[in-house]
N, C-alpha and C positions, 0 to 999 in steps of 0.2 A: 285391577287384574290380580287374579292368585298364581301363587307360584307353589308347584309341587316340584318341594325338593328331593330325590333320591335319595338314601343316608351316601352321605358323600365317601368315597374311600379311595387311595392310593395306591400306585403300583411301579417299582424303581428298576429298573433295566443297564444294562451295558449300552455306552452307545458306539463303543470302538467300533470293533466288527460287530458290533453290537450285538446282547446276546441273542440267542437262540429259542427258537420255535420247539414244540415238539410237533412230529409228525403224524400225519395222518394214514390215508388210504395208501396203497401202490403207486404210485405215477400214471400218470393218465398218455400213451403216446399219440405220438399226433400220426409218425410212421410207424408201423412196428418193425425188429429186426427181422430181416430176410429168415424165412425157413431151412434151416441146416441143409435138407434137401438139394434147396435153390445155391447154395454155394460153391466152391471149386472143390474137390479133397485135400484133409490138410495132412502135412507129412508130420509123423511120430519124430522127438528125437535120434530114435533110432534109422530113421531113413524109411521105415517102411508106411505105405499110404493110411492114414485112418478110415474106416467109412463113415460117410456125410450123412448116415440116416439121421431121423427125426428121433430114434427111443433115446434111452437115457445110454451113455456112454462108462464106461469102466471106467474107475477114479485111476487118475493121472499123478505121477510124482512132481512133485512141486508145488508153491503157495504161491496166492496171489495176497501180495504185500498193495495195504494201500493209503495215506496219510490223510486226513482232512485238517482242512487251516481256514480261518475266518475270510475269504468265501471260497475255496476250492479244495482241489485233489490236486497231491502229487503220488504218483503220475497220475497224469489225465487220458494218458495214452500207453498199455504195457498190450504186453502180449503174454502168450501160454504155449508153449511146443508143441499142442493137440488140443482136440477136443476132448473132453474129461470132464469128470468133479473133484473140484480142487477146495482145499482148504483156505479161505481166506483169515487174514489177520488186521485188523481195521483200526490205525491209530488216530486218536481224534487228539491233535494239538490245539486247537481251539479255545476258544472262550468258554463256549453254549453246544449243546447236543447239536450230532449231526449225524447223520445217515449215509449208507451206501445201499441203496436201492438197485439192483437189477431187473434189467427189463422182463425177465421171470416170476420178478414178483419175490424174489430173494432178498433180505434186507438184515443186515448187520449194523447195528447202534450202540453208539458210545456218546458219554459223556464228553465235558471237556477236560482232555488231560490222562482220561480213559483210553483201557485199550479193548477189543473185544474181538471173538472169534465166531467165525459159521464155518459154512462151505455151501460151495455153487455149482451146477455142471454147467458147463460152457458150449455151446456146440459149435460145429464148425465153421459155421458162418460166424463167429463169435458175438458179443453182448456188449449192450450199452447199460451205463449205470447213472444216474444221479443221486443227489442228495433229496431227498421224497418231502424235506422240511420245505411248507408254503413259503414262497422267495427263491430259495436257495438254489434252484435249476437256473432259475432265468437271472441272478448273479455272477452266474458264474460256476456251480459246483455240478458237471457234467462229464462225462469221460466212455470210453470204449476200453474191453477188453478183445485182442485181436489175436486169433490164431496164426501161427507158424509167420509172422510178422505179413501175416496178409490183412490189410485193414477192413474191419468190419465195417458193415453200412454204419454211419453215424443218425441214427434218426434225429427228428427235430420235437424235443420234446415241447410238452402242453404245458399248461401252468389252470387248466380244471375250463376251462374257459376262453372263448374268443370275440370278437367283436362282432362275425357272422352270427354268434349264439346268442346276440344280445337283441332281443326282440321281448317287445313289450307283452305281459302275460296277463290278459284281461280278467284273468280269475285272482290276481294276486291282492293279499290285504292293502284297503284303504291304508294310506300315513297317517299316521299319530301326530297331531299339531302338539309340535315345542314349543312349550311354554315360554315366550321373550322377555319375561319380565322379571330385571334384573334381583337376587336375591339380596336380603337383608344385609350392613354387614354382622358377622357374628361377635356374639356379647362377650365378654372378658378379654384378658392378654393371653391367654394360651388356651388353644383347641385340638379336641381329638377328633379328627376325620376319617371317615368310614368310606374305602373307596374301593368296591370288591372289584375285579376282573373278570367278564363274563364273555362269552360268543353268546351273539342276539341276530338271530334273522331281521332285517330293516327295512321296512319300506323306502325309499331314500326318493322317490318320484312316482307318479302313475301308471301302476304296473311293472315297477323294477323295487327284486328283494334281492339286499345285497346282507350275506353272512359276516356280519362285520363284529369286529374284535372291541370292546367296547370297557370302559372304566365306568363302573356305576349303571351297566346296561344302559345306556343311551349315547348316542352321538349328536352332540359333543360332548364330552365328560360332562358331570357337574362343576356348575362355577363356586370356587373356594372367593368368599369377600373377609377381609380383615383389615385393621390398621395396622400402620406403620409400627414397625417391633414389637409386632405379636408374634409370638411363638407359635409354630404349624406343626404338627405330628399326625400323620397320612395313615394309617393302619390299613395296606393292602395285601387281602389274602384272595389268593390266584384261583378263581371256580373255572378258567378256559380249560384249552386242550394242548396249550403250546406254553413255553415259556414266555414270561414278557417282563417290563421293566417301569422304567419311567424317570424324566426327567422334568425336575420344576424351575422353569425358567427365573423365578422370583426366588430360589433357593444360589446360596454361595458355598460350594459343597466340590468335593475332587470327585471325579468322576468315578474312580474307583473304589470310593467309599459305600456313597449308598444308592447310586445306580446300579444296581447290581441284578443278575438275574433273578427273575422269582418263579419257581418251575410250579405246574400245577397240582393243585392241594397246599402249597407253601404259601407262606406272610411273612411281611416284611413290615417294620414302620418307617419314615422317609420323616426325619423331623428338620425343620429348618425356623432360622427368623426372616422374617419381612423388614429388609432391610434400606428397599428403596421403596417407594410408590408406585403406581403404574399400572397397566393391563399388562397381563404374561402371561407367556403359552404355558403348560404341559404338554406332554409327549410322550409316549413310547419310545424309548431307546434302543431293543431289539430288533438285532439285523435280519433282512435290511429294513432299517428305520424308516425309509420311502414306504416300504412296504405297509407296515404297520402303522403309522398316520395315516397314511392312503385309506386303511381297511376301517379307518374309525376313533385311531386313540392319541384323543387331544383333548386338551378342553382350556379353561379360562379361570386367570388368578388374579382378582381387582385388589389392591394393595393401598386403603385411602391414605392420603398425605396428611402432612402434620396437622390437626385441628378437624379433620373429616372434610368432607364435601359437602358444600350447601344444599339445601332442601331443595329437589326438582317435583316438579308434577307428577312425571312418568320416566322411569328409569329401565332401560331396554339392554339387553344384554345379547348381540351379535356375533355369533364366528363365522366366514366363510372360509370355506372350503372346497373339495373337488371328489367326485366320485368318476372312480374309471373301472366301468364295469367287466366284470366277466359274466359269464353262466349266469340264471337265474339260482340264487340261496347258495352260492358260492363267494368268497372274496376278491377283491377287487381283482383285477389282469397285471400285477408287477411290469409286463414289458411294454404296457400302454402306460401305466404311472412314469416307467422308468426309460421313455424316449427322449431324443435330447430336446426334440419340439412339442411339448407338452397337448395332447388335445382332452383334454377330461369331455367325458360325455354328457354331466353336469356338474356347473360351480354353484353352490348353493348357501343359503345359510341358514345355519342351525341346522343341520342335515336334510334336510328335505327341499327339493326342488317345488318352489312357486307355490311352499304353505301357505305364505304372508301375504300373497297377489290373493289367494281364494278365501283367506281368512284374514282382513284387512287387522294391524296393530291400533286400539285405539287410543289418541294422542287428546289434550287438552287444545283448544282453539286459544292462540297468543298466552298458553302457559309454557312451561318451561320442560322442555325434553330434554335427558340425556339420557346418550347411548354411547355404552363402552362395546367398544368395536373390534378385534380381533382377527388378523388372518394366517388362520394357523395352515394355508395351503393344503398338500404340501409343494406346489410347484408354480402356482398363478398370483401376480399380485394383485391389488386391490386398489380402485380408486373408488373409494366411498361418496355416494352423491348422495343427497336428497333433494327431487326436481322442487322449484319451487320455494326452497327454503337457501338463509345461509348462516353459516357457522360460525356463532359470536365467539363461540367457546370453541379449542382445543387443543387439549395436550397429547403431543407424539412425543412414544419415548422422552417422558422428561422436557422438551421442549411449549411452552408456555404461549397460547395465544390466547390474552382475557378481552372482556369485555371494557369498554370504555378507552383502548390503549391510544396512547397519543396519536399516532396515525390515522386512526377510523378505519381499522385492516378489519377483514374478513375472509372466510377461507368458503370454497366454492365444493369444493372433495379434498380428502384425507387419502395420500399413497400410503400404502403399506405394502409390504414386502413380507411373505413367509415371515409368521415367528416375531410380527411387529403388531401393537396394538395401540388404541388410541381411546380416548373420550370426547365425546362432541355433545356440545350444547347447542339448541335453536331454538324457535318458538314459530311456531307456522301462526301468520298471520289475520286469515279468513277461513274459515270452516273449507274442507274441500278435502282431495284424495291427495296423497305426497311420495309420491312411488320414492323407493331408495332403491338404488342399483350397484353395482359398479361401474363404473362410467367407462369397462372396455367392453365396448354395447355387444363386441361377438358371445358373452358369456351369458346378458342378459338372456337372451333368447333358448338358453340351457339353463334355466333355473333361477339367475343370482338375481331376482324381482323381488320386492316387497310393497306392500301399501300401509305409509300409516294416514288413521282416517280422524280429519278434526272436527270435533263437534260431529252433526247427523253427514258431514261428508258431499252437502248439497252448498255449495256456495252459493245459492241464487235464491237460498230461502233467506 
């Protein structure tokens, strides 16, 4: 099998409130606010009635004061004596950039730590505002501005996409088969890694393109392979539209050193030693982190133990994961990732739903496979099967099942859990088909299938 490697590169994030996006378009509503028209009149300071027309209204004494914090407003809820155009003042105590968007389409941004000024007219019905950063509405960072302390309609804001809008689009690009076959590991004790940050439209299944946030333009990241106390230096310079970050699971680092925001046009290097063994995740650290794993940015760090890993046949390199769609060529849905009963619309691996069922892996008949396995979620775990076969070999997290142990043990499926990963050795037997799944069969049927095929795949020849 050949493997096409991306130039590999890195990208290091906040994970507290983890940092921040930059913003895109206006907010998309799901309600819009009531027409000034449509409202009560609201009373002046003064006592006397304002008119509720629609035109623009005489600016008003007084500012509209408003805080943002890792993930909200305070207030979330103020009022204005009238309707008018007011001077707002917008302090972002935060980590990471954040917006105050009104539902006019008004929008004042600051940094973190930043403070930053506009103005807005208000009408009498008054206005809803969010933070316009992808996540950051359906977090949590939403509010109303309310006249003469009459409370404005609160609309229910969108998040670009819904699960009505998720309908298969027969014109959309065929998927790009990911490559599963595991990379080299790399030669010397210290490597420089090239891992840019990209937005890439995705096929992710048949007829769904999801605008996914991506390290190395592909989901799953590129996989980094090294030994044990090599030196890793990550060079990620940010080509998206938001800030983002990144966390190396296999890295022993404070979180506020070099997870740090990387806003876009900026680079960062992320250097760390491999100081355990193991499969481990990366990740986007940028809040919300659901968010940004969800939309695509993860990927796989194989770390060989002392002396390497014995010679295999065919060496395969698996992450599952979960896609939860929004809109077509938009990012995933946050309040579908971010329910407390998780339904993804497909668990998949290596980002595509049901490559591996249509384009079988081809495996050695009674040679030696392994596969390093990974489930970077962000919210489903994993029971790794392959029908048909069983597992001489596996190490989870550092846990040891070899070949020959006194017992005669054998492992049937591999649990993982978000952010756990494993290596598994087998040898299938007879020539034939060896579907791998997850063994929680509701997910099969949304993608998480593969076939590896032995020999011509005919056992009866």
């Amino acid at each position: 099998m050949r493997r096409t490697r991306p130039r590999l590169v890195v990208m290091v994030v906040l994970i507290i409130a983890l940092a921040g996006c930059t913003a895109a378009a206006a907010p998309s509503w799901t309600y819009p606010p009531p027409a000034a028209a449509s409202a009560q009149p609201a009373t002046a300071a003064s006592g006397s009635p304002v008119p509720a027309g629609s035109g623009s209204v005489g600016a008003t004494p007084g500012k509209i004061s408003i805080e943002a914090f890792d993930l909200g407003f305070k207030p979330s809820m103020l009022s204005v004596p009238a309707a008018g155009t007011y001077p707002v003042e917008f302090h972002n105590t935060g980590s990471t950039l954040h917006d105050v968007t009104f539902a006019d389409g008004t929008k004042v941004s600051a940094e973190g730590g930043k403070t930053a000024t506009g103005t807005v007219t208000i009408p009498a019905g008054g206005l809803a505002f969010i933070c316009s950063i992808p996540g950051h509405a359906d977090a949590g960072m939403k509010g109303d501005v309310m006249v003469s302390a009459v409370a404005a309609a609160s609309p229910t804001l969108g998040t670009g996409g819904t699960t009505a809008s998720t309908v298969a689009d027969p014109t959309a690009p065929k998927y790009t088969l990911f490559d599963p076959e595991a990379p080299r590991v790399l030669a010397g004790t210290v490597h420089d890694v090239d891992l840019p940050i990209a937005d890439k439209d995705i096929t992710v299944a048949e007829g769904f393109v999801v605008h996914a946030w991506t390290f190395g333009g592909q989901v799953p990241g590129p996989t980094i392979r090294v030994h044990l106390g090599d030196t890793v230096r990550v060079h990620l310079i940010n080509k998206g539209t938001m800030s983002h970050s990144i966390d190396f699971h296999a890295s022993q680092t404070a979180m506020n050193n070099q997870m740090v925001e990387i806003k876009p046009g900026a680079s960062f290097t992320y250097t760390f030693t491999a100081d355990y063994a193991g499969v481990w995740m990366y990740h986007c650290g940028t809040a919300p982190a659901l968010h940004h794993i969800a939309n695509g940015m993860f990927g796989m760090v194989i770390v060989e133990p002392n002396g390497g890993l014995p010679k295999a046949d065919q060496e395969i390199a698996l992450v599952q994961s979960e896609w939860y769609l929004g809109a077509q060529k938009q990012p995933v849905d946050y309040a579908k990732a971010n329910a407390a009963a998780p339904a993804p619309d497909f668990v998949v691996f290596n980002g595509v739903a049901n490559q591996y069922k249509d384009d079988p892996i081809q495996v050695t008949t009674k040679g030696r496979v392994r596969v390093f396995v990974l489930d970077a979620g962000p919210n489903i775990d994993s029971s790794f099967h392959v029908v048909g076969t069983i597992f001489d070999t596996v190490v989870k997290e550092g846990i040891v099942l070899a070949p020959g142990n006194a017992g005669g043990y054998g492992s049937q499926a591999v649990d993982l859990s978000p952010a756990q990963g494993a290596i598994i050795e087998f040898s299938p037997q007879e020539d034939g088909m060896y579907p791998f799944v997850t063994h929680a069969f509701n997910f099969v049927g949304r993608g998480a299938i593969g076939l590896f095929m032995a020999g011509d795949g005919d056992p009866k020849n």
